[in-house]
N, C-alpha and C positions, 0 to 999 in steps of 0.2 A: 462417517460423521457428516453432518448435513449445515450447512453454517444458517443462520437464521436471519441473519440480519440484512443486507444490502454486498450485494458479491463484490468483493477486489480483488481481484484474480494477479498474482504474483506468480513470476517463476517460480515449479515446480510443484504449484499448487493441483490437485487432479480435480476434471469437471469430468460430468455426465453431458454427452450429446452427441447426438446422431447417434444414439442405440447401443451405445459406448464409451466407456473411458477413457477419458487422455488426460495426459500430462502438459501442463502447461511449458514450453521449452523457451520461448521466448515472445516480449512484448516490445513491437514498434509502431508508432505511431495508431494507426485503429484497427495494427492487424495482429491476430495473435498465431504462434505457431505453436499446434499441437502435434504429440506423438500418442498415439493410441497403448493400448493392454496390450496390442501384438507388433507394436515397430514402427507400424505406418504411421508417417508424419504427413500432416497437413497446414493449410494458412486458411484463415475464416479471418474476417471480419468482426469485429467485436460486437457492433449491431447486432448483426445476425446470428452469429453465438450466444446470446443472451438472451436473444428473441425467441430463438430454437424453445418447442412448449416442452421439452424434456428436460432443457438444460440446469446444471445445479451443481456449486461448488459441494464438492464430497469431503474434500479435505485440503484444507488449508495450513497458512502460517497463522497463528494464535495475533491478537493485538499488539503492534510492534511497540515495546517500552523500554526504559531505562532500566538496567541492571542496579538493583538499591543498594546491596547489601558493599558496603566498604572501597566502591568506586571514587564519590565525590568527595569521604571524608576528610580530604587537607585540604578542601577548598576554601578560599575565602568566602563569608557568606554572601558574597551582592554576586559572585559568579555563579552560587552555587543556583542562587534564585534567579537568575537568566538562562542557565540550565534548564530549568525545570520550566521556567515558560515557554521556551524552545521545544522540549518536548511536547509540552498541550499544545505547540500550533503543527506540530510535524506529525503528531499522532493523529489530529483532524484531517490535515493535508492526505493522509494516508488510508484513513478508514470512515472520513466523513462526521464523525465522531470524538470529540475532545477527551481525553482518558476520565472515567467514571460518571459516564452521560449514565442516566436512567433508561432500565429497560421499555423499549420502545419507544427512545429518541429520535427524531427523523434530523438528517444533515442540514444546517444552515443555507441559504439559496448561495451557491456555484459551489459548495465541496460535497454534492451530494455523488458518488462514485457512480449511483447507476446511469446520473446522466450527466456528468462533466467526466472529462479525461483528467490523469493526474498532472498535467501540462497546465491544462486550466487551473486547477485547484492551486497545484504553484503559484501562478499569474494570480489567483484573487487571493492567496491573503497574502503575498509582495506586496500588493494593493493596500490591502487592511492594515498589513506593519507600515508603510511607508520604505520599504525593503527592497532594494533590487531583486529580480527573478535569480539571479544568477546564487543570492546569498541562503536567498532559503531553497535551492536545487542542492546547493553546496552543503547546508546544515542538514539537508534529510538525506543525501546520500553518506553524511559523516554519522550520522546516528544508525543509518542500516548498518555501515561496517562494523560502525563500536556496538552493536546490538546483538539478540541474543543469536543472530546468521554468524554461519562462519563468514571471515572478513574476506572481503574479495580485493583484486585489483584495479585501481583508478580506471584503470581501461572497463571494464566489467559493472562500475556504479551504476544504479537507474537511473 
């Protein structure tokens, strides 16, 4: 499958490059580390991975969202709608895109992923809520775990 829209390349998502498939193993700072079809692991630069004229996310994680169906039901209604704002700024944070943009939306200026980091993205809308970095680092790594991934350890959050 071939994702169409603006690459976010997550753990264990597979790309095409360098005349091969790898798996995405891990993301620091602007580097990523890949393991290939046959074992060999490598570290690229994210510039240059993306820049590669072959390169192309093959298969990813789907739009990261809220599980609907009987999660939030005891909620009081003002939490339940701070929830759900939450979500539309952690799903942009994430994919550049606020859940249910129109096909062929392009990212607002600094959460566009092909050319801000998701460090950045944090840092501008901390900025836009008036939000410390630290609250919305903290709110998108609690929505990955309670999300549709299995739950990782504190130590393990993006």
């Amino acid at each position: 499958m071939t994702l169409m829209r603006a690459a976010v390349l997550r753990p264990g998502d597979w790309v095409r490059y360098d005349g091969a498939d790898h798996q995405v193993i891990a993301l620091a700072g602007t580097s990523v580390r890949l393991r290939s079809d046959v074992g060999a692991e490598s570290v690229v630069l994210v510039a240059y991975l993306m820049a590669s004229p072959e390169f192309a996310v093959i298969d990813g994680a789907p739009t990261p969202s809220v599980e609907p169906f009987g999660l939030m039901d005891g909620l009081p209604v003002k939490a339940l709608e701070q929830a759900r704002e939450w979500e539309r700024h952690i799903v942009e944070v994430e994919t550049g895109l606020p859940p249910g943009a129109l096909p062929g939306a392009t990212p607002r200026a600094g959460f566009d992923p092909a050319s801000t980091t998701i460090a950045e993205r944090d840092q501008a809308k901390a900025a836009e809520l008036g939000a410390s970095l630290r609250t919305v680092q903290t709110r998108r790594a609690m929505a990955f775990c309670l999300g549709s991934r299995k739950p990782q350890r504190r130590a393990e959050w993006p």
